[in-house]
C-alpha positions as CSV (number, residue, x, y, z in Angstrom):
1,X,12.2,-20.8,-13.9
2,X,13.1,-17.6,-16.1
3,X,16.0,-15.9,-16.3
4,X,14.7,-12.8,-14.2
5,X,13.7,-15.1,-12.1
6,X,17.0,-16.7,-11.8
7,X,18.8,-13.4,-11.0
8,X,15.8,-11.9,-8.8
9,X,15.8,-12.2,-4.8
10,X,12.7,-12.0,-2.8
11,X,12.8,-10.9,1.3
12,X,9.4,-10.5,3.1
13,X,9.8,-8.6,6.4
14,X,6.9,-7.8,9.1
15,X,8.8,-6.6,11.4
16,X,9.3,-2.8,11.1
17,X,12.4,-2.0,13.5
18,X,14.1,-4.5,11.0
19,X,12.2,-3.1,8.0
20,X,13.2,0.9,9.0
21,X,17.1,-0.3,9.5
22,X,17.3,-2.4,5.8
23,X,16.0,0.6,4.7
24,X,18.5,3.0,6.1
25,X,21.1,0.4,5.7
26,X,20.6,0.3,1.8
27,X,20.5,3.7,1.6
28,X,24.0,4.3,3.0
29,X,25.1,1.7,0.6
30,X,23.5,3.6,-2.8
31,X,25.8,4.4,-5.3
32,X,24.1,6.3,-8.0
33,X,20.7,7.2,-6.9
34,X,17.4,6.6,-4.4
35,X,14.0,7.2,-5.4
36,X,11.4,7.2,-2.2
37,X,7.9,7.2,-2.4
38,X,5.7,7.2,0.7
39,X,2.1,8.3,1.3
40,X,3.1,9.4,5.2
41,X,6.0,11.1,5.7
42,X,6.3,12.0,9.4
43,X,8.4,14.3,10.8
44,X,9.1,12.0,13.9
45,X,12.2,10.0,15.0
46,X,12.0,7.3,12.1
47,X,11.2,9.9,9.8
48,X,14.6,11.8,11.0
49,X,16.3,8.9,10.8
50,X,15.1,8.4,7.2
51,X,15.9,11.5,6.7
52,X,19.5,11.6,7.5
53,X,20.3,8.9,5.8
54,X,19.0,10.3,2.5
55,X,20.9,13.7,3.7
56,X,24.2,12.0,3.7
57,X,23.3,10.3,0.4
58,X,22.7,13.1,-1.4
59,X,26.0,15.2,0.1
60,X,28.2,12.1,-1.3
61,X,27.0,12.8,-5.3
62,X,23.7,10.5,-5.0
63,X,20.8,11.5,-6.5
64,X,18.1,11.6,-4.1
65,X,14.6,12.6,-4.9
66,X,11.3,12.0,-2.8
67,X,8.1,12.1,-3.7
68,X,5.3,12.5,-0.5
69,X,1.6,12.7,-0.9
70,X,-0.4,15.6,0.4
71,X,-2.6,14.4,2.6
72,X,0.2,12.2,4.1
73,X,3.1,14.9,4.5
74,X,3.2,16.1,8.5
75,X,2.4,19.2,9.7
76,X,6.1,19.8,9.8
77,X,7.2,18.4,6.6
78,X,8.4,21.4,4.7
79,X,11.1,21.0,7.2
80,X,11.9,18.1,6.5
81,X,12.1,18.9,2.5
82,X,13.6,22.2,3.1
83,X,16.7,20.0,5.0
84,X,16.7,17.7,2.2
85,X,16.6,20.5,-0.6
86,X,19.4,22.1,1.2
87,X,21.4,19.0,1.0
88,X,20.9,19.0,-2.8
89,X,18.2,16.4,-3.0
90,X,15.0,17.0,-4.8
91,X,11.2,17.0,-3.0
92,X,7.9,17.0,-4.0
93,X,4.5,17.0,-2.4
94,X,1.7,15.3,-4.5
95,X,-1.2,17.2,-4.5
96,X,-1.3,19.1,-1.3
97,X,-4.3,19.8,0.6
98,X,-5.7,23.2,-0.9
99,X,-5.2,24.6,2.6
100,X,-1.9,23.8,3.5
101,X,0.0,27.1,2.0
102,X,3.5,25.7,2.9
103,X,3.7,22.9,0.1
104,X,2.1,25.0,-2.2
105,X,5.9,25.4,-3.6
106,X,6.6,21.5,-3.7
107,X,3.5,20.2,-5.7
108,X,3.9,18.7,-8.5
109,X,1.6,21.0,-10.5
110,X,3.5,23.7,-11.8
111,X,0.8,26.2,-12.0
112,X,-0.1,29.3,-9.3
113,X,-2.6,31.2,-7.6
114,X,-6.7,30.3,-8.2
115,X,-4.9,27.8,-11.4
116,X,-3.2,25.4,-8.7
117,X,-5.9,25.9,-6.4
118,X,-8.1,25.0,-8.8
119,X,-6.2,21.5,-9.7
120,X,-5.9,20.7,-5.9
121,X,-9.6,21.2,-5.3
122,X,-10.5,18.8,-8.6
123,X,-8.2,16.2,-7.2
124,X,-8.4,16.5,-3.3
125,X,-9.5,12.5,-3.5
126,X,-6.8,11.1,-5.8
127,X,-3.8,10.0,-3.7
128,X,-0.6,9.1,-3.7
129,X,-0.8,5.6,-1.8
130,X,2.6,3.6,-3.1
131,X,5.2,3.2,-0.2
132,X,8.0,2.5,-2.3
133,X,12.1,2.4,-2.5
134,X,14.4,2.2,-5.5
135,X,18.1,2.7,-4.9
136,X,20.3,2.2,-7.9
137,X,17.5,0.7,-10.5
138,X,18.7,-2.6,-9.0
139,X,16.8,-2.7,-5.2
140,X,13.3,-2.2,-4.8
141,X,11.2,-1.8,-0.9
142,X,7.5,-1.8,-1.1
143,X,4.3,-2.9,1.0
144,X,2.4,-1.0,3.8
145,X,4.9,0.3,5.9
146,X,4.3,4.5,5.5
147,X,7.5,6.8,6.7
148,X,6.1,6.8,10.6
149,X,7.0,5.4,14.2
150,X,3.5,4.6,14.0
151,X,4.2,0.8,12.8
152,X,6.9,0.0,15.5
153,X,5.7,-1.7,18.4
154,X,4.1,0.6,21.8
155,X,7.5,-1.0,23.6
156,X,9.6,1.5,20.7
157,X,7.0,4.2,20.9
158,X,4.5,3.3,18.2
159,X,1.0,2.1,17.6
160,X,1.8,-1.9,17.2
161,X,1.0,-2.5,13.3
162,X,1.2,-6.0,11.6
163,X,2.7,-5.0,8.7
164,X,4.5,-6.4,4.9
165,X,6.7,-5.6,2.9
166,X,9.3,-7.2,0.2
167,X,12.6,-6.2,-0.6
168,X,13.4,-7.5,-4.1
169,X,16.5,-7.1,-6.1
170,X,17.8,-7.8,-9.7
171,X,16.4,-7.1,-13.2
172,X,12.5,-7.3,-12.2
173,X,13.3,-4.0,-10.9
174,X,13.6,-1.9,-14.2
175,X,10.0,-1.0,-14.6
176,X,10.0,0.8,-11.2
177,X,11.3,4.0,-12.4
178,X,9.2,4.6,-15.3
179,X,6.1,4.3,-12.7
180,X,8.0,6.9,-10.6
181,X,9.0,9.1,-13.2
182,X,5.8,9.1,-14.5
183,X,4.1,10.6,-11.2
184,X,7.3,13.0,-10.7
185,X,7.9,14.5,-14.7
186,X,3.4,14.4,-15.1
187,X,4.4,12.0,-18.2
188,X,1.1,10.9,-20.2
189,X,-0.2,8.0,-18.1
190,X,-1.3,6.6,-21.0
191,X,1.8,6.5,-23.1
192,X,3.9,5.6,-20.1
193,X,1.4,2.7,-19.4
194,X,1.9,1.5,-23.5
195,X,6.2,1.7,-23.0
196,X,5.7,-0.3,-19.4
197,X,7.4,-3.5,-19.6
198,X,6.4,-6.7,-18.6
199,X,7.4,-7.1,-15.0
200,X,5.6,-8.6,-11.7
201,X,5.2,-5.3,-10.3
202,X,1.4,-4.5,-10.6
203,X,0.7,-0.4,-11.2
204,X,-2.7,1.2,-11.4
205,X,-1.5,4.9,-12.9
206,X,-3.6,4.7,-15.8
207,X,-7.5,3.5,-16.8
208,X,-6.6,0.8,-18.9
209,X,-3.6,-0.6,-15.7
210,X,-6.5,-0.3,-12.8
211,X,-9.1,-1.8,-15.6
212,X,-6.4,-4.6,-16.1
213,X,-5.6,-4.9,-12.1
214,X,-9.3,-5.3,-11.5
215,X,-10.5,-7.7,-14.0
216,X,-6.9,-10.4,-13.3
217,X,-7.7,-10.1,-9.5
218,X,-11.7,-11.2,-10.5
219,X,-10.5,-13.9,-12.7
220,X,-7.9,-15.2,-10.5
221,X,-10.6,-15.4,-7.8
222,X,-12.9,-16.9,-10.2
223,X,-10.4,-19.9,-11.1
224,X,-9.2,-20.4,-8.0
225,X,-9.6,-24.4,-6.6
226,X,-7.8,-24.3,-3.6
227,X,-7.7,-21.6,-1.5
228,X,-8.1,-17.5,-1.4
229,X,-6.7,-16.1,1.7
230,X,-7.2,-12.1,2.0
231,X,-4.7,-10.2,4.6
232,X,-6.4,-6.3,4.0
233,X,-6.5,-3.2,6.1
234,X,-9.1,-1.5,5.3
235,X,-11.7,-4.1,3.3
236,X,-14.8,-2.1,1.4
237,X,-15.7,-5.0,-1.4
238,X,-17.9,-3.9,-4.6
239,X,-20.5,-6.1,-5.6
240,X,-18.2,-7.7,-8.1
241,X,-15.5,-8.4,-5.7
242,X,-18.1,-9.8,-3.1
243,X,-19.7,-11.8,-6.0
244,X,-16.8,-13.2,-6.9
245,X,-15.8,-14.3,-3.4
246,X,-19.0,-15.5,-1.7
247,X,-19.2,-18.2,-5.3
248,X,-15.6,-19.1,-4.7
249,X,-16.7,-20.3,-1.2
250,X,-19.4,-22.4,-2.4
251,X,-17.5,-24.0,-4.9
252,X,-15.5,-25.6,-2.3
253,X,-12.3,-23.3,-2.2
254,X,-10.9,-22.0,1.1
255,X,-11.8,-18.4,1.2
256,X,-10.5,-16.9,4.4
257,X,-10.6,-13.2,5.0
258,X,-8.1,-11.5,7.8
259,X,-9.2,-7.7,8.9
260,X,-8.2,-5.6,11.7
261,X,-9.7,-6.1,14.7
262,X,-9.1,-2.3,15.4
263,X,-8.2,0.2,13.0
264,X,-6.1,3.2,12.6
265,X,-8.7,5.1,10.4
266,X,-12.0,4.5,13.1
267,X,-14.9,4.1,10.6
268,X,-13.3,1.4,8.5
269,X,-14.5,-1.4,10.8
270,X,-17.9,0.0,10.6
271,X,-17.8,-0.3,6.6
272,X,-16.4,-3.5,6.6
273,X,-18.7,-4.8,9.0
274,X,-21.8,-4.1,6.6
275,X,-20.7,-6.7,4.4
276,X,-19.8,-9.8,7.6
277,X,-23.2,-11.8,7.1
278,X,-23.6,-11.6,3.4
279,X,-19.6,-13.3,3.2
280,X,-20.0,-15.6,6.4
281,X,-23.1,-17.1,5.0
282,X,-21.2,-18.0,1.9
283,X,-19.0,-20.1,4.1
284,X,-16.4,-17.5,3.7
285,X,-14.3,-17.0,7.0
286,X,-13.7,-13.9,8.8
287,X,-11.0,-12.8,11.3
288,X,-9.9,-9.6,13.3
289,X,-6.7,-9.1,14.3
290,X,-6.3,-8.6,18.2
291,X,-2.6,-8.3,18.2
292,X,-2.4,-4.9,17.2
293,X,-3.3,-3.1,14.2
294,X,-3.6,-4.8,10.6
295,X,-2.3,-2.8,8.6
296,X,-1.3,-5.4,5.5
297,X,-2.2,-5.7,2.4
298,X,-1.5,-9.2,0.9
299,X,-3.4,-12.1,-1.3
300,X,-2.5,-15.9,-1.6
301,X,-4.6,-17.4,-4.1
302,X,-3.7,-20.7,-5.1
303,X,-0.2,-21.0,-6.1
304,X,0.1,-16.7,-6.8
305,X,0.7,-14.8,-4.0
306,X,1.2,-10.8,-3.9
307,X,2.5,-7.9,-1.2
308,X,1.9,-4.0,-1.9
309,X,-0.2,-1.1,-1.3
310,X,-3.6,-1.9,-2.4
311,X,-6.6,-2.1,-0.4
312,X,-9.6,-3.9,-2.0
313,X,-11.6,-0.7,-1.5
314,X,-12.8,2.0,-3.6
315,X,-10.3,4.1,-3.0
316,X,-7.4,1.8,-4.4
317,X,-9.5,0.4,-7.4
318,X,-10.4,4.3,-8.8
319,X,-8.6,6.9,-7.3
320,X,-5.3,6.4,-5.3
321,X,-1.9,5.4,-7.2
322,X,-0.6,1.8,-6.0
323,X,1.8,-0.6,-6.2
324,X,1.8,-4.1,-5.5
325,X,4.0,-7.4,-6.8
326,X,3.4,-10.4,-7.9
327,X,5.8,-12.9,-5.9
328,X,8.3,-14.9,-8.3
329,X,9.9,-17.2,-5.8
330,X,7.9,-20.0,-4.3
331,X,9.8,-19.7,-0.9
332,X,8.3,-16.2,-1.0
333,X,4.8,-17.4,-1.5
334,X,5.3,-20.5,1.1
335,X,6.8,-17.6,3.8
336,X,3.6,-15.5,3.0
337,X,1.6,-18.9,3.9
338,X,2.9,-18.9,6.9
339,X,2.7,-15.4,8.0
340,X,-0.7,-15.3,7.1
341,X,-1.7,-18.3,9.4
342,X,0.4,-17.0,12.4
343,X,-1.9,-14.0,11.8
344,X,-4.8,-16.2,12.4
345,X,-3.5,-17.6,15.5
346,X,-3.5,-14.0,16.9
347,X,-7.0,-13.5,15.5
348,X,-10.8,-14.3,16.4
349,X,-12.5,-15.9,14.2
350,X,-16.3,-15.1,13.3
351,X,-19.1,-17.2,13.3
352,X,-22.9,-16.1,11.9
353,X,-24.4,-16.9,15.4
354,X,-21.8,-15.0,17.4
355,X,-22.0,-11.8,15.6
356,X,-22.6,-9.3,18.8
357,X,-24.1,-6.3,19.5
358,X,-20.9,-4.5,18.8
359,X,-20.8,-6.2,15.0
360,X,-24.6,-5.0,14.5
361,X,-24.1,-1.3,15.5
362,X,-20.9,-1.4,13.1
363,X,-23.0,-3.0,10.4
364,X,-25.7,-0.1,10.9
365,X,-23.2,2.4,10.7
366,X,-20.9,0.6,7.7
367,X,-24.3,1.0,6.4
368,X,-25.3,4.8,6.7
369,X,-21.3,5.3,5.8
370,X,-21.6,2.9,2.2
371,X,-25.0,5.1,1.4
372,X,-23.6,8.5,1.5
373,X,-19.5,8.4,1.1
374,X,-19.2,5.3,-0.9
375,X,-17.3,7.3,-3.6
376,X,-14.4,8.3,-0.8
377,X,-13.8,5.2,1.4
C-alpha cells in the first residue's frame, strides 16, 4: 500500500438524505475554502439548504465559489447566485442556454452580444456533467447525486433515485482543483492536462484525458478474467465498447450489466434497449432496476472498481466534462460489491426468450433514436 494510500479515506454513500447532510455538515466545518461543482442546481429545499450553508461559509472569510452548468441551473437560479454573490461568494454558469438572458452575466465566456451568443450556440452540446465538492484541498464529494430533491426518496418529497457517491479525504485530493480551475479561469486544457498529477481521480477535460479514459476502460475490459459488472444510468455503448463486452462474456468472465428499469430522461430506455439481444446473446446479463430510478454510475472489473459521473454513452466519451475515481481502498471496492448485488436483488433480470412486446417497441424506437441523434445522446 502507498503512502497516499496510507493517509487517504474512502466513504461510499447511496443514501442521499445522509449524502445532502455530510455535505452540509462539511461545509460548516470549512476553514479556508469550498469549491462546488454540480450539473443541476435546483432552486428547491435541498438546493436552499445547500445554499445556506455555503452563505454562512462565505460571511465567516471562506472562499466559496460555484460553478453550475447551463442546462442544469433552474429556472430560478440567478436567485440563488445573486444570494450567494451578495454574501461575497463567487458564481458561474457554464455555458448557458443561448435563450436564457438571465445568466448571460454568470457565463464563463467573457465576451457579449452576437460574440457570446455565438460561443453558446457552437457549444450548446458540451456540458458540464461533474457533481463535485472540494472543501479545503483536503475533502473531496463526487458521484451522481446533482444539487436536487429529486434523489431523496417520494416519502421526503423526491423521485426515489439509487444513487453513489464517495467522499474521500487526504492527499489524493490535490489534483481536484487544477480540474476545477481549469473549467473556472478557461486555462489551456491542454497545458493543464500536461501539469495534472498522477492521482486516482479520472478527468476527461482535454482530447488526449477522454482519449486516455477510453482506451484504459477498453483494455481493462479486454483483460478482465473474472468479472465486469456495469451499474449505468443512461447506457448508449459504441461498437467498440459493445465489442469489447460481448468477447469478454464469451471468454468466460462474468459480465453483468445493471440499467434503470425507468428513467428520469424518457427515451434513454428506448436507446438502450436497441442494443439488449446483441449483449444477452453474448451471455452478457441484463437487469432493470424496479426500486426506483438508477441513477448510478459505477464499474467493478476485477479487482478495480470506480464511482463518478460518467455514463458510457456518447455524450460522456466526447462532449460533457466528467469526473470519476479510481477506488484505492479494497474495503471500498468489496462495499461497492455489495451494493451492486443488493441492486440486483431489487432488479429483473433479462432473458433472450422473455424479451416482451414492451422491450421490442423500445428497441424500434432506440433504433430510429441511434439513426438520427446518435451525436447528442
Amino acid at each position: 500500500m502507498t503512502r497516499n494510500q496510507l493517509s487517504t479515506s474512502e466513504s461510499i454513500i447511496v443514501d442521499a438524505q445522509s449524502y445532502y447532510e455530510q455535505l452540509i455538515e462539511a461545509i460548516d466545518l470549512a476553514q479556508q475554502e469550498v469549491l462546488l461543482e454540480s450539473y443541476i442546481f435546483n432552486n428547491d429545499f435541498i438546493g436552499q439548504a445547500i445554499s445556506q450553508a455555503l452563505e454562512n461559509a462565505s460571511l465567516r472569510g471562506v472562499q466559496v465559489r460555484v460553478l453550475v452548468d447551463g442546462v442544469g441551473a433552474g429556472n430560478n437560479f440567478e436567485q440563488v447566485a445573486k444570494q450567494l454573490i451578495n454574501c461575497g461568494a463567487e458564481v458561474k454558469v457554464y455555458r448557458p442556454l443561448p435563450w436564457r438572458f438571465d445568466l448571460w452575466p454568470l457565463s464563463l465566456f467573457p465576451a457579449a452580444g452576437i460574440f457570446k451568443l455565438w460561443h453558446l450556440l457552437s457549444y450548446i452540446n458540451n456540458r458540464d456533467h461533474r457533481k463535485l465538492v472540494l472543501i479545503d484541498d483536503k475533502l473531496v464529494f463526487l458521484g451522481s447525486f446533482n444539487i436536487t430533491k429529486a434523489h431523496l426518496p417520494k416519502a421526503l418529497g423526491g423521485q426515489q433515485f439509487s444513487d453513489t457517491a464517495i467522499r474521500i479525504s487526504g492527499q489524493v485530493t490535490q489534483s481536484v482543483r487544477l480540474a476545477f480551475d481549469t473549467c473556472w479561469y478557461k486555462h489551456s486544457c491542454r497545458t493543464s492536462a500536461r501539469y495534472l498529477p498522477e492521482s486516482p481521480f479520472l478527468y476527461n477535460f482535454s482530447r488526449r484525458l477522454r482519449r486516455k479514459q477510453r482506451k484504459d476502460l477498453l483494455q481493462r475490459i479486454k483483460n478482465a478474467k473474472h468479472a465486469v459488472w456495469i451499474a449505468n444510468a443512461y447506457f448508449v455503448p459504441d461498437s467498440e465498447l459493445q465489442d469489447a463486452l460481448c468477447t469478454a462474456s464469451k471468454s468466460g468472465v462474468d459480465v453483468r450489466i445493471l440499467l434503470p428499469g425507468r428513467s428520469d430522461i424518457f427515451f434513454i430506455p428506448w436507446a438502450s434497449a436497441f442494443f439488449y439481444s446483441t449483449l444477452l446473446e453474448a451471455g452478457i446479463r441484463l437487469y432493470e432496476y424496479q426500486a426506483g430510478i438508477m441513477h448510478s454510475k459505477t464499474l467493478i472489473i476485477d479487482d478495480w472498481a470506480c464511482i463518478g459521473s460518467s455514463n458510457l454513452n456518447t455524450r460522456s466519451l466526447m462532449h460533457d466534462l466528467e469526473i470519476d475515481y479510481s477506488l484505492q481502498l479494497t474495503a471500498s471496492r468489496e462495499q461497492l460489491a455489495i451494493n451492486f448485488r443488493d441492486d440486483l436483488s431489487c432488479s429483473e433480470e433479462l432473458k433472450s426468450d422473455s424479451l416482451d412486446k414492451k422491450h421490442f417497441i423500445q428497441r424500434y424506437l432506440g433504433g430510429l433514436l441511434l439513426i438520427f441523434f446518435s451525436y447528442w445522446v
